[in-house]
N, C-alpha and C positions, 0 to 999 in steps of 0.2 A: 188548127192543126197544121202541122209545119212537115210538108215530105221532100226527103231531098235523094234525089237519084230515080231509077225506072221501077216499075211494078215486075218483078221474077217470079214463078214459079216455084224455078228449082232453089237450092241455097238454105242453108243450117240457116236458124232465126232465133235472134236473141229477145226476148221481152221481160218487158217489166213493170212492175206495177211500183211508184216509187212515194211513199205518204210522208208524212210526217215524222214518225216514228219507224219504220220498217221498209226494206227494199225487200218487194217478193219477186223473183226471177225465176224463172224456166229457159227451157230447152226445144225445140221442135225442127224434125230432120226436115221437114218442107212444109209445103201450105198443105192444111188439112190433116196434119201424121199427130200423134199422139205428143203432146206437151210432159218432157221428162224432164229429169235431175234440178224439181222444181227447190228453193232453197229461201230462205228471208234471212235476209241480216240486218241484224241493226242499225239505224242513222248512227247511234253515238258513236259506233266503232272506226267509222270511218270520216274522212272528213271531208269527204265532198263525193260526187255521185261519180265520176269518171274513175275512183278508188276503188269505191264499191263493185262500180261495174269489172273491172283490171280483175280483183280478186276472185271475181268466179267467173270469169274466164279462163284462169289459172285454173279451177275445179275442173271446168271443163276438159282443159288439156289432160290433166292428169286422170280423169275421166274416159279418157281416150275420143273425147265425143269431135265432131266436124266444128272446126272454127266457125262462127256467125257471118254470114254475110249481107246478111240483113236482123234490123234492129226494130223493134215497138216500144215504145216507151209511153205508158201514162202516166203524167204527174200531175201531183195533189197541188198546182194554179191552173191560171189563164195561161194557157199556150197564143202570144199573140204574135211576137217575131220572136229574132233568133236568137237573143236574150233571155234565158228563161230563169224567173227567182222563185221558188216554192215561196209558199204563204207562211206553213206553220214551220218552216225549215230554215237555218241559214245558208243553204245551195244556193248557187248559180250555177248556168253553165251554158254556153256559146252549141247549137246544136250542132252548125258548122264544123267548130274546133270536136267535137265529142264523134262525128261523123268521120270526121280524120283521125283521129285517134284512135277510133277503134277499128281502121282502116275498113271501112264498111261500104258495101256498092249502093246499100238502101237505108234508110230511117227515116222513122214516121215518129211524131211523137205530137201527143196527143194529153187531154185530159182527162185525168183519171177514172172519172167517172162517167165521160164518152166513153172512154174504155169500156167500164161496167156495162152500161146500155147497151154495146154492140153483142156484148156474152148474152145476154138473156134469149134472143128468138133459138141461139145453141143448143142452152142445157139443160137436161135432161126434167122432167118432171118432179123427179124424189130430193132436187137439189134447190124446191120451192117450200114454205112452211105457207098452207091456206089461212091466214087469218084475219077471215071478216069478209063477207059481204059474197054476191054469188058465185059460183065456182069457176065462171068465167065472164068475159068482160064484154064490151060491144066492139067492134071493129072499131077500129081509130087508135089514136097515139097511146102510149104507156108514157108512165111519170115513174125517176129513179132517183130514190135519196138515201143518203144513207150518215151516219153520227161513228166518226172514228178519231182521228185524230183533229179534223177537221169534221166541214158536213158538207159532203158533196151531192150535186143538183146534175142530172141530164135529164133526159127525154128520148123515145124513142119515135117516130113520123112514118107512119106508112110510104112508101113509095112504088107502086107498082106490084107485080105478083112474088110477095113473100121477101118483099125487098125493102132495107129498111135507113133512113136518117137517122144517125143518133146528132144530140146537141152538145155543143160545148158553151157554160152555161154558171156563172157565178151564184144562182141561187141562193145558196147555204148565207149569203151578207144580206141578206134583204132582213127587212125590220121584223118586229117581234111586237104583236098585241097584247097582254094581261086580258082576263076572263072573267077574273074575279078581283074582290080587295086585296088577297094573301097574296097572289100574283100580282099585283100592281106594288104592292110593296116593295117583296122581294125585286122585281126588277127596276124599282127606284132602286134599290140600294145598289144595285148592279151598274146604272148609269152615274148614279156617282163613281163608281171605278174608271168605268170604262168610257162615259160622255153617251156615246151610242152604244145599244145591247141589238148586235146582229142575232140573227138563231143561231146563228154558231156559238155565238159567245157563251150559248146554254146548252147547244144542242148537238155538241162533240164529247171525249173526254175530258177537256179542260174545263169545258162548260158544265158537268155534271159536279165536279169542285168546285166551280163557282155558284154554282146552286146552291151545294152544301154547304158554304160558306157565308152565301148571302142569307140561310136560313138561320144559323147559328147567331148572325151579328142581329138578325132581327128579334131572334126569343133571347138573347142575352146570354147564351151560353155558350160553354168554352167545347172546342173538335175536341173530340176523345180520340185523336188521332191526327199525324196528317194528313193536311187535305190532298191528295193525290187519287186522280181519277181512279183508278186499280181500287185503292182502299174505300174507296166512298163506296163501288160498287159488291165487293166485299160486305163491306159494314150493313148493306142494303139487304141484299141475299139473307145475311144473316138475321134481320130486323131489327137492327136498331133504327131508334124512330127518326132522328133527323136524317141519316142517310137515305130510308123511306121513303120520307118525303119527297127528298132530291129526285130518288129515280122517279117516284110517280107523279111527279111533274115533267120531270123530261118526256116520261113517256106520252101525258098530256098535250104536252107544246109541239111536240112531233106529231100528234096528230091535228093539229091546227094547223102549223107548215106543209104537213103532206098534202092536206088537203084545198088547202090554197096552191097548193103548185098542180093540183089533176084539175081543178078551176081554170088557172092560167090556161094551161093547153089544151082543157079539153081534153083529159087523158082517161076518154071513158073502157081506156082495153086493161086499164090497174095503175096504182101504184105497187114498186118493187123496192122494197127497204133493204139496202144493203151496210157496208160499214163495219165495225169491228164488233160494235156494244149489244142491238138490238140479238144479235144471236146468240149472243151469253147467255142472254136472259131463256133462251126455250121458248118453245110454241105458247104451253100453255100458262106460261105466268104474262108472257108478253098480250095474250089475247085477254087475261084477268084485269090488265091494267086498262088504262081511259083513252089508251090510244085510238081506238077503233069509235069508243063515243062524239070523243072530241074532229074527230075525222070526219063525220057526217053532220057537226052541229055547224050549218051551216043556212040556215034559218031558213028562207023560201024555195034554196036549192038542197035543203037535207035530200027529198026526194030522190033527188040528182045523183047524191054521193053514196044513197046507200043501196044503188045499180054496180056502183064502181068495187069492184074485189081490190083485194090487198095481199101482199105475200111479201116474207121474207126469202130473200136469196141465203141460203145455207148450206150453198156447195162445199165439199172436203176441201177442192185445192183453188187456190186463189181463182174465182171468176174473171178478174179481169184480164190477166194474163191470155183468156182465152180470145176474149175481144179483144186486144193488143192481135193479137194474131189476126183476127178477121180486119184489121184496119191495115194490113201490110198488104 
């Protein structure tokens, strides 16, 4: 995490949530006040992130709202210096230069999905879907992952009374096992593409088209469609069979990774699935599929996994925006 200038109180705050595909922004008169004139625009419209941001600044003005004097930014890489390049994005941009530019007293900017992590102990109850395992968790860390444009990995770390560490944390590139033959296939064919098959490489929306794609080269038949994530997921909904497949193996191998990362930490307080995709899908078709089996198949530690609950994050307005705000 990269902060430059002092901790305020007072002062309008700008945040954002910045991914791959989408900048989701809001508004907030101070710390703690109600986050408005929340907005998402497109990467492709603009061509780099100090654009995007300029443009609804503009709203804001014309909005009549208080100029920003303080910023939150989490994006979809490694915040490590002041160089920062998105993963699945062609941005750059100097936080320095973007801190002057937007003539700002504060800016924190952060990973996106530290972001995520910091919103959870916030929101409210009905902004959770329960699905799997008991209704609460044991004291100790929380594990956050979520399959969007990317797949982003935090963590949450008790710290004291009601106080909490989130991580910044590349998870989503760590390696990928097969379970079965079908799956060892399929991600042979995948590593002929790509050399290495990260869980992202399966386990975003790009990765659900290469799913569906590595399924098709393998039974020898031709997409009824392009492969473009949207439509795989579409084609799925609907049931046709190799898009099927695709998603219920995604939803499979997410539950493999989830459940190697509440392993890693020790994250017997839940896993929290956030992300674009797993909320398409609804409570109960996402608890239908093998995600929750594959989650606990963890052979001498099943025991272990099927203590740990599970929950989708399914807030209306972008979650992380809110945790951008708690990291300012």
């Amino acid at each position: 995490m990269i902060e430059i200038g002092k901790r305020a109180a007072a002062g309008a705050r700008l945040l954002a949530d910045v991914g791959g595909t989408n900048v989701r922004l809001g508004w907030q008169g101070g710390a703690g006040a109600a986050i408005e004139h929340v907005q998402t625009l497109a990467c492709d419209a603009h061509r780099d992130l100090g654009h995007a941001l300029q443009r609804y600044l503009q709203h804001l003005d014309e909005a009549g709202a208080a100029r920003p004097t303080q910023a939150a930014l989490g994006v979809a890489t490694a915040v490590l210096d002041d160089q920062i390049r998105l993963t699945n994005r062609d941005w750059a941009f100097s936080a320095q230069a973007l801190h002057r530019q937007l003539e700002l007293q504060r800016l924190v900017v952060l990973n996106d999905f530290t972001a995520l992590a910091l919103a959870i102990p916030a929101l409210p109850e009905p902004d959770f879907w329960h699905v799997g395992g008991p209704a609460a968790g044991a004291p100790g860390p929380l594990a956050v992952i979520g399959p969007g444009t990317g797949l982003g990995v935090s963590g949450l770390v008790p710290q004291g009374d009601r106080q909490w560490i989130a991580l910044q944390t590349e998870g989503g590139h760590v390696g990928l096992a097969p379970q079965n033959e079908r799956e060892a296939a399929l991600l042979a064919r995948l590593r002929q593409r790509f050399g290495r098959v990260s869980a992202e490489r399966v386990l975003s929306g790009p990765g659900l088209a290469n799913l569906r794609q590595a399924i098709a080269e393998l039974d020898g038949q031709a997409l009824p469609a392009p492969c473009e994530p949207a439509a795989v997921l579409q084609q799925a909904l609907a049931g046709e069979p190799g898009s099927a497949e695709a998603l219920a193996l995604f939803c499979a191998l997410l539950g493999d990774v989830a459940g190697d990362l509440v392993l890693s930490l020790g994250a017997r307080g839940g896993i929290y699935i956030g992300g674009g995709i797993v909320p398409r899908l609804g409570a109960e078709r996402f608890m239908r599929s093998d995600f929750r089996a594959r989650f606990e198949a963890k052979g001498r530690l099943a025991g272990y996994m099927h203590e740990v609950p599970s929950y989708v994050i399914a807030s209306q307005e972008p979650p992380a925006l809110l945790g951008a705000s708690r990291a300012l």
